[in-house]
C-alpha positions as CSV (number, residue, x, y, z in Angstrom):
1,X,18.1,7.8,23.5
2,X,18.0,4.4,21.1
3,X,19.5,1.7,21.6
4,X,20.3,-1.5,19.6
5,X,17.6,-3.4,22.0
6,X,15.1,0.1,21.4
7,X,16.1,1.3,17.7
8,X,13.6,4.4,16.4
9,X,11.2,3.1,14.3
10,X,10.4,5.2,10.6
11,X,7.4,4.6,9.3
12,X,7.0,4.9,5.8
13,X,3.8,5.5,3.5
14,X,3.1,6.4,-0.4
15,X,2.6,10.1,0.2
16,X,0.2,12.7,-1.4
17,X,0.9,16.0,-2.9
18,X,0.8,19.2,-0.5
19,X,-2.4,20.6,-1.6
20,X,-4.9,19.4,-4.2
21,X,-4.2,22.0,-6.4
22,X,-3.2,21.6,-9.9
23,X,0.8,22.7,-9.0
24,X,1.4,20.7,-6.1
25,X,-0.5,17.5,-7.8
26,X,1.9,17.8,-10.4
27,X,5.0,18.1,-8.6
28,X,3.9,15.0,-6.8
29,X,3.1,13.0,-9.5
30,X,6.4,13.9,-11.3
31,X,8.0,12.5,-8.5
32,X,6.2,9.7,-8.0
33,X,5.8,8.7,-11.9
34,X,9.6,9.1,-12.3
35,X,10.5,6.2,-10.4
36,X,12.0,3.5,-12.4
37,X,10.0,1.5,-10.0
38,X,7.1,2.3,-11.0
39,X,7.5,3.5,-14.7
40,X,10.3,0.9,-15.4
41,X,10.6,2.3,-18.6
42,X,14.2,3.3,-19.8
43,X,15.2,7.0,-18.3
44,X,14.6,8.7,-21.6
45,X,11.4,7.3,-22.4
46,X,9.6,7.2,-19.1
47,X,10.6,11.2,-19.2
48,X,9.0,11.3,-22.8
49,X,5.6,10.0,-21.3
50,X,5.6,11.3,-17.8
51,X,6.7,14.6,-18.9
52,X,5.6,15.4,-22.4
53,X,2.1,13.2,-22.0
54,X,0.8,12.5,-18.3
55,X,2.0,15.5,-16.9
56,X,0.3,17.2,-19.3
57,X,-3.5,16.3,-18.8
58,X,-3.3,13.9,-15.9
59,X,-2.3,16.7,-12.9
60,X,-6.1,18.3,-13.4
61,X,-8.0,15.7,-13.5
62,X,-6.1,13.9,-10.2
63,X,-6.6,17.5,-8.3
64,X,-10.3,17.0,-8.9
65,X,-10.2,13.7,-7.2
66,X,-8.1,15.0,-4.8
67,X,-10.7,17.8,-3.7
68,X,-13.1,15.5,-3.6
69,X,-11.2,13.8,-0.1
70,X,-9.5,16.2,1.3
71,X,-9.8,17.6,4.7
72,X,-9.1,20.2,6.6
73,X,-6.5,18.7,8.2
74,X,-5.3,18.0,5.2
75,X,-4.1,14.5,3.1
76,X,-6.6,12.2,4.4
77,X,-3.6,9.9,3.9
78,X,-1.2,12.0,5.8
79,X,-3.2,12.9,8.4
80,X,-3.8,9.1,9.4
81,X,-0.2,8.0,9.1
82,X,0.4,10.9,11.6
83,X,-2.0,10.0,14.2
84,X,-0.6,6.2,13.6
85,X,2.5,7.6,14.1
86,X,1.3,9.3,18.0
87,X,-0.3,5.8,18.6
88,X,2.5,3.9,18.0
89,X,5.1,6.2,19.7
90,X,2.8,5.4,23.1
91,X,4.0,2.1,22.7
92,X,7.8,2.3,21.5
93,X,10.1,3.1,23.9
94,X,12.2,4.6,21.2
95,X,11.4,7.4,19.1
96,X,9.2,7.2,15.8
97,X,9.4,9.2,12.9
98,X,7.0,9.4,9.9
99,X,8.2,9.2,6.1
100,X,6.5,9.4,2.6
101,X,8.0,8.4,-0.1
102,X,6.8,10.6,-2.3
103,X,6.0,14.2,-1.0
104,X,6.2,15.3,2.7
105,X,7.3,14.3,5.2
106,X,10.2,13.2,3.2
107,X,11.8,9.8,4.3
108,X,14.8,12.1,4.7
109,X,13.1,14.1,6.7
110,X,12.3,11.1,8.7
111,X,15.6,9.7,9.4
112,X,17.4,13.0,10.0
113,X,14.7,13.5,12.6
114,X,16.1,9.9,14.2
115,X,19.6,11.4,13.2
116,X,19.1,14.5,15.7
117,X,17.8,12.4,18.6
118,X,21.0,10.4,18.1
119,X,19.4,7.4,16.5
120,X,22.5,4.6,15.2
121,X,19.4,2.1,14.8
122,X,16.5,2.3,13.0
123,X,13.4,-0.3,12.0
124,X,11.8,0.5,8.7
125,X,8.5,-0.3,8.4
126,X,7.5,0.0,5.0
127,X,3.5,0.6,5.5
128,X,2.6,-2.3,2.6
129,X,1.2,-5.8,3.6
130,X,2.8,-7.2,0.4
131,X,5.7,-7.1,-1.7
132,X,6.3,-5.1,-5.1
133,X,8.9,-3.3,-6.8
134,X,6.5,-0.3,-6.8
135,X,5.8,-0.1,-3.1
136,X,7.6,-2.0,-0.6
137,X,11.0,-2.0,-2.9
138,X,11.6,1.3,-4.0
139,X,11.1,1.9,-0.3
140,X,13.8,0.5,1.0
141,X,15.8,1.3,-1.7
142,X,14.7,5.1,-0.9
143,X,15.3,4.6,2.9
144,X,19.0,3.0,2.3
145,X,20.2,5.9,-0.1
146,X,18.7,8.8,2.1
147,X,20.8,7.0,5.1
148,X,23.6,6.6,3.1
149,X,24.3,10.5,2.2
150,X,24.0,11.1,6.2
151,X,27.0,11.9,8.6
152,X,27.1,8.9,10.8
153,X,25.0,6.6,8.5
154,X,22.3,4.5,11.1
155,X,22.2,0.5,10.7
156,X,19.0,-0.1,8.7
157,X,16.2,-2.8,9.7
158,X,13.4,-3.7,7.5
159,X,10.7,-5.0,9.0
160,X,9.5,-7.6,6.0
161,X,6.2,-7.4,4.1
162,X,3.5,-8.8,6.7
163,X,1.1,-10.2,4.8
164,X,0.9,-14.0,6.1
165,X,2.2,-12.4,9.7
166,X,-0.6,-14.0,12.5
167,X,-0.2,-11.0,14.0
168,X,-1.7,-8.9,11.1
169,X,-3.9,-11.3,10.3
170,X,-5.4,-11.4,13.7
171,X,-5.8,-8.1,13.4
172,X,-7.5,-7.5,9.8
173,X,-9.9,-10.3,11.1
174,X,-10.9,-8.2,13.9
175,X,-10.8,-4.7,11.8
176,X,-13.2,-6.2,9.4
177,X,-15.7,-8.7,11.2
178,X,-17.9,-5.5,12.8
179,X,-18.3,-4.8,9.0
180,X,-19.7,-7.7,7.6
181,X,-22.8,-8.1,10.7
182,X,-26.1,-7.7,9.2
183,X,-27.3,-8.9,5.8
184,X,-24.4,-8.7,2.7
185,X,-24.2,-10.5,-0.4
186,X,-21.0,-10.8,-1.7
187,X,-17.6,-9.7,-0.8
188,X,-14.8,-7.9,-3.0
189,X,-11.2,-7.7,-2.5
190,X,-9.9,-5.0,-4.7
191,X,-5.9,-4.6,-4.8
192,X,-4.0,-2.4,-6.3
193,X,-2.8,-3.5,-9.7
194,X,0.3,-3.7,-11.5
195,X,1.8,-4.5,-15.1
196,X,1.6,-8.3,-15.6
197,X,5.6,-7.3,-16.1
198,X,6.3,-6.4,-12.5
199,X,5.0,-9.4,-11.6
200,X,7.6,-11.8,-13.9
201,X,10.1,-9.7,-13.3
202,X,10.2,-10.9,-10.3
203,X,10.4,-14.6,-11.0
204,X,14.2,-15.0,-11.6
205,X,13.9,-18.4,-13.1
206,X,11.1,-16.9,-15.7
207,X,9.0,-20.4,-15.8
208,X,6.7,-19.8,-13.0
209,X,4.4,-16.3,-12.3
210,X,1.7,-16.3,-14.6
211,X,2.2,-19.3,-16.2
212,X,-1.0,-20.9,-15.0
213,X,-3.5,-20.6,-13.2
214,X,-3.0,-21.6,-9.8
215,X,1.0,-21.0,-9.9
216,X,0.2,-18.2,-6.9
217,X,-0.3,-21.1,-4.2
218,X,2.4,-23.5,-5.3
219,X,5.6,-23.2,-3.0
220,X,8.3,-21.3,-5.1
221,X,11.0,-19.1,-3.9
222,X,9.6,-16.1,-6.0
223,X,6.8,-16.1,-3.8
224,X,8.7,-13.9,-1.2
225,X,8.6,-11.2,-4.1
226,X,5.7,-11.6,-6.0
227,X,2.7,-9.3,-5.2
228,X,0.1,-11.6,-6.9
229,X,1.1,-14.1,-5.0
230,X,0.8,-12.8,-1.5
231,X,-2.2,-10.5,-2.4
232,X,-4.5,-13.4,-3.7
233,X,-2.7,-15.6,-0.6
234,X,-4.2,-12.6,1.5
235,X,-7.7,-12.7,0.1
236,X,-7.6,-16.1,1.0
237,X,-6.3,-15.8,4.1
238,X,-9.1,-13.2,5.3
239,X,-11.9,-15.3,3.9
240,X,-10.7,-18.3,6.1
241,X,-10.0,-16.3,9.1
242,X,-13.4,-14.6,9.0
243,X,-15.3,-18.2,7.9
244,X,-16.2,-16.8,4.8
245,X,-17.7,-19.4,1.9
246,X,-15.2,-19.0,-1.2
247,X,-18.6,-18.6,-3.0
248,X,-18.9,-15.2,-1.4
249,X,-16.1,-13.4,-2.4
250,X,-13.8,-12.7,-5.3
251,X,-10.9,-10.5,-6.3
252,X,-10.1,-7.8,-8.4
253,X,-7.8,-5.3,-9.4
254,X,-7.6,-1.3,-9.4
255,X,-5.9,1.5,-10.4
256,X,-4.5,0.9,-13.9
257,X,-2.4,3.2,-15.9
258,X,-1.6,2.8,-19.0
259,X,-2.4,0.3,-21.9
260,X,0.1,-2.3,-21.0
261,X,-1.4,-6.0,-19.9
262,X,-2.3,-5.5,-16.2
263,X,-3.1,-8.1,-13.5
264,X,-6.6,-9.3,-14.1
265,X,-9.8,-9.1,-13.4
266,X,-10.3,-4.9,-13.4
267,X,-12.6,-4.1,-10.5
268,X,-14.9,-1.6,-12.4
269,X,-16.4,-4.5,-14.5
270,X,-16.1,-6.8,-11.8
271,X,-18.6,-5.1,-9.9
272,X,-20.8,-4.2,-12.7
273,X,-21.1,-8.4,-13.3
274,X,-21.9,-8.9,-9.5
275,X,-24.8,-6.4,-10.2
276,X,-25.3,-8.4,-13.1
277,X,-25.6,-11.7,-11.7
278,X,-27.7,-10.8,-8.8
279,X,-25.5,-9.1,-6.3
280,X,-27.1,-6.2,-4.5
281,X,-25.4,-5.4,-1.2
282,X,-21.8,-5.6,-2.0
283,X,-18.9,-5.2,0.5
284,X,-15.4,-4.1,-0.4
285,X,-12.7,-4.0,0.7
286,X,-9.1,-2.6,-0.1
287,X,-6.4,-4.9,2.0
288,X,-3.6,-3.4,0.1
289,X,-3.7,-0.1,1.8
290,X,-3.5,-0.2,5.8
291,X,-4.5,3.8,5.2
292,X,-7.5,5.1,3.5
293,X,-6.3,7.4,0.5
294,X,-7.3,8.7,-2.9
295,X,-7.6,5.2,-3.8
296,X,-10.2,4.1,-1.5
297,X,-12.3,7.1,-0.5
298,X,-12.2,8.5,-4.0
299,X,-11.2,5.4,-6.4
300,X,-13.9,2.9,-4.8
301,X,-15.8,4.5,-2.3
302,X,-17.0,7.5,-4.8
303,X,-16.3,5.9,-8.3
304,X,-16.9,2.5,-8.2
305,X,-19.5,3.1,-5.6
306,X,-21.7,4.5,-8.7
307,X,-20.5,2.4,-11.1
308,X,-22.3,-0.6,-9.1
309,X,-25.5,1.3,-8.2
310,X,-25.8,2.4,-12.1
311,X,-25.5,-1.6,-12.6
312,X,-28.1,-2.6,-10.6
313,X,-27.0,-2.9,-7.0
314,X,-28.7,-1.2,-4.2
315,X,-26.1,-1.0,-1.1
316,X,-22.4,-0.7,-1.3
317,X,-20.4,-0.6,1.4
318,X,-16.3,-0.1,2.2
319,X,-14.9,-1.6,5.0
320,X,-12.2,1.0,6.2
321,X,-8.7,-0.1,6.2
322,X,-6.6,-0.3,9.6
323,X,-5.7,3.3,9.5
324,X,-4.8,4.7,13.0
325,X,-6.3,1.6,14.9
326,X,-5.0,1.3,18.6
327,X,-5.2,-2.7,17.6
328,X,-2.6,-2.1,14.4
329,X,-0.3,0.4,16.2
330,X,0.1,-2.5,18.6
331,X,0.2,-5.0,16.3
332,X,2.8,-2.9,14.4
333,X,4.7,-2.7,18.0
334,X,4.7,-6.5,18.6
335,X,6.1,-7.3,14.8
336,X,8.9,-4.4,14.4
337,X,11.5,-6.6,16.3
338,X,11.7,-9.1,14.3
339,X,13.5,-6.9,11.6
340,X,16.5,-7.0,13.8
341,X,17.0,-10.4,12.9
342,X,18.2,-8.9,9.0
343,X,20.5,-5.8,9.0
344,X,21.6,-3.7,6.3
345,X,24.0,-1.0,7.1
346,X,23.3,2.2,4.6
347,X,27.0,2.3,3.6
348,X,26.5,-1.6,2.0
């Protein structure tokens, strides 16, 4: 049984549909697209445009992409946070449950799971380095309101985002060093992107994110919620850790949907003006994911893979993210504590 001093632990992920067929894409993507986290459109418009136009064409074209990764396991995505889930239950004396907030296993799933085994304490580890409305947030928020609705609601711990943590650091350094022996050119951190919105929304004050150029490295209270901040914080961050001449890297962004102003610069032409400039072995790498998904196998590692060579380049490689590393299930182990410094009881 749990304790206070041993609380279960529920991991938490993104998700990915049940199968990569046409149906279950687009049941996932409704859920996921319906989020006012994510689409932070009014109710009635963002069900205009998820349901009357992405819904519409999108579900086909993601269940391609889909097939192109999946296993027979499954969810390339699912099946990694489950065996992260075995490796880090070796090394918890409580017990761990696994959550998706979109899809299954359902976060509710999770906690009722800790529920059954008599759980009254539970650390939430949100599986993102960095903070965003669209990720870490509607996590928690997701996690709180499940725990809410349950008989004997548990006390909540949330295990902050660990970008800047020296344990995760120590341990993306040593996760990605094999990958860059041998001869490499250039470097490329592509992050997931987001509406240049999400990120002022989060500055409270509205004079800082954005408003120059090098605002991301100024100490500010928004930085503790602003994703451009701590991703380009974490670029930087690797780089130093791993001795890594600024002239050999850069940063871009992936992912975009939508015609709204996103974070800048798009990784697709990124990569094409590396080729352009001389670049022919290119690393990448995807530090806002600590599981490979659609994102990196199919996104970068099949899309933009091509997109490069077409350009010019001759060898692309992907440094894989942390995925079910002994290393990161420890490293996830030695941080989860310090959420129970911060409570938040469901019922609040």
């Amino acid at each position: 049984m749990a304790t206070e001093q041993n609380p279960g632990l529920l991991l938490v992920n993104l998700g990915s549909p049940d199968s990569p067929s046409v149906a279950d894409v687009r049941r996932y993507l409704g859920e996921f697209l319906m989020d006012e986290r994510v689409i932070d459109s009014p109710y009635l418009l963002r069900l205009l445009l998820v349901r009357g136009i992405i819904l519409r064409t999108r579900p086909r074209k993601t269940a391609q992409a889909y097939r192109k990764i999946w296993t027979a396991e499954g969810s390339p995505l699912v099946v990694t946070s489950r065996r992260l889930q075995q490796q880090v239950a070796t090394r918890w004396e409580g017990p761990v449950a696994l959550g998706m907030r979109y899809g299954n296993p359902s976060i509710a799933k999770g906690l009722e799971q800790l529920h059954q085994q008599d759980v009254r304490s539970v650390i939430v580890i949100p599986l993102y380095p960095h903070y965003s409305m669209s990720s870490y947030e509607t996590a928690v928020e997701k996690a709180r309101s499940v725990a809410s609705r349950l008989e004997h609601p548990p006390r909540l711990h949330f295990l902050a985002p660990f970008y800047d943590h020296p344990i995760y650091r120590r341990v993306l350094a040593e996760n990605t060093r094999p990958h860059l022996e041998g001869d490499w050119d250039h470097l490329l951190f592509s992050f997931h992107g987001l509406p240049e919105r999400h990120i002022t929304k989060a500055d409270q004050d509205g004079d800082h994110c954005l408003s120059r150029e090098d605002c991301c490295f100024e100490d500010h209270p928004t930085i503790s919620r602003c994703y451009r901040a701590q991703v380009r914080r974490s670029a930087r961050h690797l780089a130093e850790d791993l001795s890594i001449a600024e002239q050999r890297w850069s940063l871009s962004y992936q992912s975009r949907l939508g015609n709204d102003p996103w974070l800048e610069p798009f990784t697709e032409p990124t990569v094409v003006r590396l080729a352009q400039q001389g670049v022919r072995r290119l690393k990448i790498i995807c530090p806002a994911f600590v599981a490979d998904c659609l994102e990196t196998l199919e996104e970068i590692d099949i899309g933009v893979r091509r997109v490069f060579l077409e350009a010019g380049g001759e060898q692309f490689d992907l440094v894989p993210c942390l995925n079910a590393e002994p290393a990161w299930a420890s490293a996830l182990v030695e941080m989860a504590p310090e959420a129970l410094s911060h409570h938040i009881d469901a019922t609040d």
